[in-house]
N, C-alpha and C positions, 0 to 999 in steps of 0.2 A: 828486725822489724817484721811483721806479722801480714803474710801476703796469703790472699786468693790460691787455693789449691784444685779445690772441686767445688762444684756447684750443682746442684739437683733441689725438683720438688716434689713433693709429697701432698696429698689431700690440696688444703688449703694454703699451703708454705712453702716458702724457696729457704733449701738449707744451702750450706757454706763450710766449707772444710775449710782452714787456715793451713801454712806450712810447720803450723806449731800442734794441730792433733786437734785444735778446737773446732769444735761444730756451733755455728751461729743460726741462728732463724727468726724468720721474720715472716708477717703474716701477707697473703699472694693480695688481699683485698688494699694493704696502703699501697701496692702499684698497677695501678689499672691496665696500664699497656700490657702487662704480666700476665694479669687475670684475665683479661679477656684472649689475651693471645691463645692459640693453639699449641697443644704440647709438642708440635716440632717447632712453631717459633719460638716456645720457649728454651726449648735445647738448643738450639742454632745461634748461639753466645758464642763469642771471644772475650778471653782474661787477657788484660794489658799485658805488654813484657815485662813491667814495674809487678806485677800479681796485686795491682792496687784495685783495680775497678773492672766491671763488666760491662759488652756492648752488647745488644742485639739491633744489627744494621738494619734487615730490613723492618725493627719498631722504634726504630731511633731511639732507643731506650738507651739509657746506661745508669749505671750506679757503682756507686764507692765502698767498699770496704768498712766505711766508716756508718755507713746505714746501717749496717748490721751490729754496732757496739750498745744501740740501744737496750738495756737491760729490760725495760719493761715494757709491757705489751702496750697497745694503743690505746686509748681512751677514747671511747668514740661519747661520752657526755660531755661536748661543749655545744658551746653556741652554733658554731659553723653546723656540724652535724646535725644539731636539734631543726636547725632551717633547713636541712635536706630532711631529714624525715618528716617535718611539716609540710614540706611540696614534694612527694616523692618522685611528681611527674618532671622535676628539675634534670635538665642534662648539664651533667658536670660537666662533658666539651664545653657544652657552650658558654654557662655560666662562665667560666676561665677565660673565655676567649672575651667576654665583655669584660672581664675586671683585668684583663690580658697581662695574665700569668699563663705558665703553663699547668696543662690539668693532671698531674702530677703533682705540682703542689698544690692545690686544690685540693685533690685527694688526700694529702698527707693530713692537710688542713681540718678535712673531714673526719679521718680514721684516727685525729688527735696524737697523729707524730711528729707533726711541725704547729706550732703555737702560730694563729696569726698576729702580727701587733692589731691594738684598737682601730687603728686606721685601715687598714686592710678589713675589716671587721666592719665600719662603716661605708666603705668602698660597696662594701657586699649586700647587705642591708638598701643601700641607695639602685644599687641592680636591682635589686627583686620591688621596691617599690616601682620601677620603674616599668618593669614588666606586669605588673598589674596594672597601671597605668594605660598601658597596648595593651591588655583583656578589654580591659571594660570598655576601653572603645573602639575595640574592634566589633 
């Protein structure tokens, strides 16, 4: 079975050594706590004893092994996306915290790594009218 050896990033990307020689990568923008973190938060990770998943304690972040099997890069042309870059002034915290996921996957949602179902989709749609809604009368 195929476990976590090293981890490091580069530019835009966190790579990933396996115990088998392969280097996996993925882009630093579908994890936000990543991206925004500092390059010593981002080093300050622990590999499980299982070499399945990664922590960094104090981003409460983790991830699995199996993030990284995705072959192709993100697609950020969907819907979700297209509604952020039409309100740029949107905060993904919070959007998340009203459709109350975590903004992780909201991000993935965005950077087109996780597919939402329709409903989740609609969910999303009924926030942001609703936040226009408090503009206008505010």
């Amino acid at each position: 079975m195929e476990k976590i050896k090293n981890l490091w990033f580069d530019g835009n990307r966190i790579y990933m050594r396996t115990n088998e020689g392969r280097v996996l990568s993925r882009p630093l923008k579908a994890y936000p706590e990543l991206e925004e973190a500092t390059m010593e938060q981002r080093n300050d990770f622990t590999i499980d004893e299982d070499g399945m998943a990664i922590r960094w304690e104090s981003l409460d972040a983790d991830m699995h092994i199996s993030s990284f099997y995705e072959t192709s890069e993100p697609n950020e042309q969907n819907e979700v996306a297209a509604m952020f870059r039409r309100f740029p002034w949107l905060n993904v915290s919070e959007v998340a915290r009203y459709l109350g996921i975590n903004k992780s996957l909201l991000a993935r949602y965005i950077y087109g790594i996780s597919k939402p179902s329709e409903q989740r989709i609609q969910q999303l749609r009924e926030i942001l009218h609703t936040f226009g809604k408090e503009l206008q009368s505010a």
